[in-house]
N, C-alpha and C positions, 0 to 999 in steps of 0.2 A: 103232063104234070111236071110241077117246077121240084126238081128233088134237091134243091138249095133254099133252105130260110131266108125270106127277106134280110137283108143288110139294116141295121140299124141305121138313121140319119145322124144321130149323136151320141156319142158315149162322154159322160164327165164322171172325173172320178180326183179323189184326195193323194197327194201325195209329199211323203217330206224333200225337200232338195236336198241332195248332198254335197257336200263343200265345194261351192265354186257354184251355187246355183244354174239355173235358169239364166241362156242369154234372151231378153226380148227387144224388137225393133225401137220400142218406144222408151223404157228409162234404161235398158239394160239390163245389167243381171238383178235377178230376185230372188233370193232364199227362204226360206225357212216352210212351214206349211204352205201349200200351194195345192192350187184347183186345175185340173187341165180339162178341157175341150173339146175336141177333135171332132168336125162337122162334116159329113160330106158333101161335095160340091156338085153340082150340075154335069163339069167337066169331067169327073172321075176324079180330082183330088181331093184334098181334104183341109178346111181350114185347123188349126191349131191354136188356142187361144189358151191362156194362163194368164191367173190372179193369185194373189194373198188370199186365203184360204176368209172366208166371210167379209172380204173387202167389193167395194161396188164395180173397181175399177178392171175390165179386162184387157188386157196384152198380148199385141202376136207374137208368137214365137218365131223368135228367127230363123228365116227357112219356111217357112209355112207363107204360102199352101204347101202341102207334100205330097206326092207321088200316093197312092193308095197301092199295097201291094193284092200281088195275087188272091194273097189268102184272107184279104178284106180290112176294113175298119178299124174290128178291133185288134187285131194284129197289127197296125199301124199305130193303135192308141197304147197297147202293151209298149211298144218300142221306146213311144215319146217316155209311157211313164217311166221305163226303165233308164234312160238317158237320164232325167231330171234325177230319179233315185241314185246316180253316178254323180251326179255336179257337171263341175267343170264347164259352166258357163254352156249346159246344154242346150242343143240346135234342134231343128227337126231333121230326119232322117231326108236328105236328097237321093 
């Protein structure tokens, strides 16, 4: 018997940027409300994607894919949100 819960495939959740937003590959840094992502991958990692919080358009986060740690998914998705809650042109955790 498997005494570990399935992993979640994705977690998305709200969050505000703090000064210095979001860096992303594709326009750069994003501010203000913002949506995050965090997919798992096949390989073990994890994509990371971020929008403007009800806009259509979604963005990877710089850095992402990322490393999924020990303690799973969303410990890796707490991480991201807590970076982007920092600013400063937040990255995904390498």
């Amino acid at each position: 018997m498997n005494a570990h819960p399935p992993q979640p495939e994705q977690l998305v959740s709200e969050v505000k940027a703090g000064q210095g937003g979001a860096m992303t590959d594709e326009v750069g840094i994003i501010t203000g409300d913002l949506t995050v992502a965090t997919r798992l991958l096949p390989d073990g990692r994890a994509d990371i994607a971020i929008q403007y919080t009800d806009a259509e358009d979604w963005y990877v986060l710089t850095g992402s894919p990322a490393p999924v740690p020990p303690e799973g998914l969303a410990a890796l998705h707490e991480q991201v949100l807590e970076r982007v809650r920092h600013g400063g042109g937040a990255e995904a955790p390498r």
